[in-house]
N, C-alpha and C positions, 0 to 999 in steps of 0.2 A: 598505598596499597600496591605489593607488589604482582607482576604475573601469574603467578603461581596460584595467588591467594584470588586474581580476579577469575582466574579458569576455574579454583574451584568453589568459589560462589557462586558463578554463575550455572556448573552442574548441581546445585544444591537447588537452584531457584529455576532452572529450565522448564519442568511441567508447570509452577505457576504461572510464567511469562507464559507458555503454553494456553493456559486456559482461562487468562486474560486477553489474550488475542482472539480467540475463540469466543467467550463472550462480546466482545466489542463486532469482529467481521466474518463470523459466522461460515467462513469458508477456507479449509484448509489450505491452502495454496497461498492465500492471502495472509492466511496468521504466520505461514510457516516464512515467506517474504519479511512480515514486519517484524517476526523475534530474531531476525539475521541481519537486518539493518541496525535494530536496535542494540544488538549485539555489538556490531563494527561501531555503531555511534557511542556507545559507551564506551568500548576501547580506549577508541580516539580520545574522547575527554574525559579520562579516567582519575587526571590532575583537578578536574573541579569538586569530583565528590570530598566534600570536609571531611565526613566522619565514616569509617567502613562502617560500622555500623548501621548506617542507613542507605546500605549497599541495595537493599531488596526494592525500599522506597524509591530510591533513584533511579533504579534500572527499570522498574515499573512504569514511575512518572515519564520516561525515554518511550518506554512501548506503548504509551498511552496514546502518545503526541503523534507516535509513527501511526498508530490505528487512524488517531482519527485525519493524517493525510492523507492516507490510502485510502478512506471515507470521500474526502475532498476531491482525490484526483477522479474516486467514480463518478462523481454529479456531476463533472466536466465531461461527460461523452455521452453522445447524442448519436440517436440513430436516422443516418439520412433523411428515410421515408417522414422522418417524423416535420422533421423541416421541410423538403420537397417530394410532394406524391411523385407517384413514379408512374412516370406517365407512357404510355407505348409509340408517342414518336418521336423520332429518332431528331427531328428539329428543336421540340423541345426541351428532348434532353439538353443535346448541343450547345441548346441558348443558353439554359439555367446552370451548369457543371461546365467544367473545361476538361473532367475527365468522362470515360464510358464507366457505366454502371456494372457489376458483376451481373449475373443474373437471378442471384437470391435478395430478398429484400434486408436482411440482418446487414449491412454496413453501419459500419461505427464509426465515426470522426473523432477524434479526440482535439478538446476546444482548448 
């Protein structure tokens, strides 16, 4: 498959990559993330697809894989309070953190 011919499959197939993302993570920002990696990742291995003809299959099967990471990396983050209440003194913080807490309770870790 030449360049030319993956730019313009891939304009041919961008709203359904579109609204495959969308049904899988339900959050624009996150679909429009996964049809852009998926993008660059099919680029890059654009020597493994056998048959253009199952260009749409492929690039599919690519934004599927990417949804459902960006799935995985959400269930790795945890919010502070959820592990340590947040407690009003300042020793205890100390003890438990080795940093100071903001003063809203929404912190995120990423695990």
């Amino acid at each position: 498959m030449t360049k030319s011919t993956f730019i313009k499959d891939v304009h041919d197939a961008e709203a359904m990559l579109y609204h495959v993302a969308k049904s899988i993570l339900k959050n624009d920002a996150d679909c429009c993330d996964a049809v852009q990696e998926t993008l660059l990742k099919a680029y890059e291995k654009l020597d493994t697809l056998k048959k253009e003809k199952f260009f749409r299959t492929w690039i599919t099967r690519i934004l599927i894989n990417e949804c459902n990471g960006i799935i995985r990396k959400r269930k790795n983050i945890i919010s502070v309070t959820t592990c340590y209440p947040v407690r009003r003194s300042w020793l205890t913080i100390r003890t438990c953190m080795p940093f100071t807490l903001p003063t809203t309770d929404a912190v995120l870790i990423p695990l």
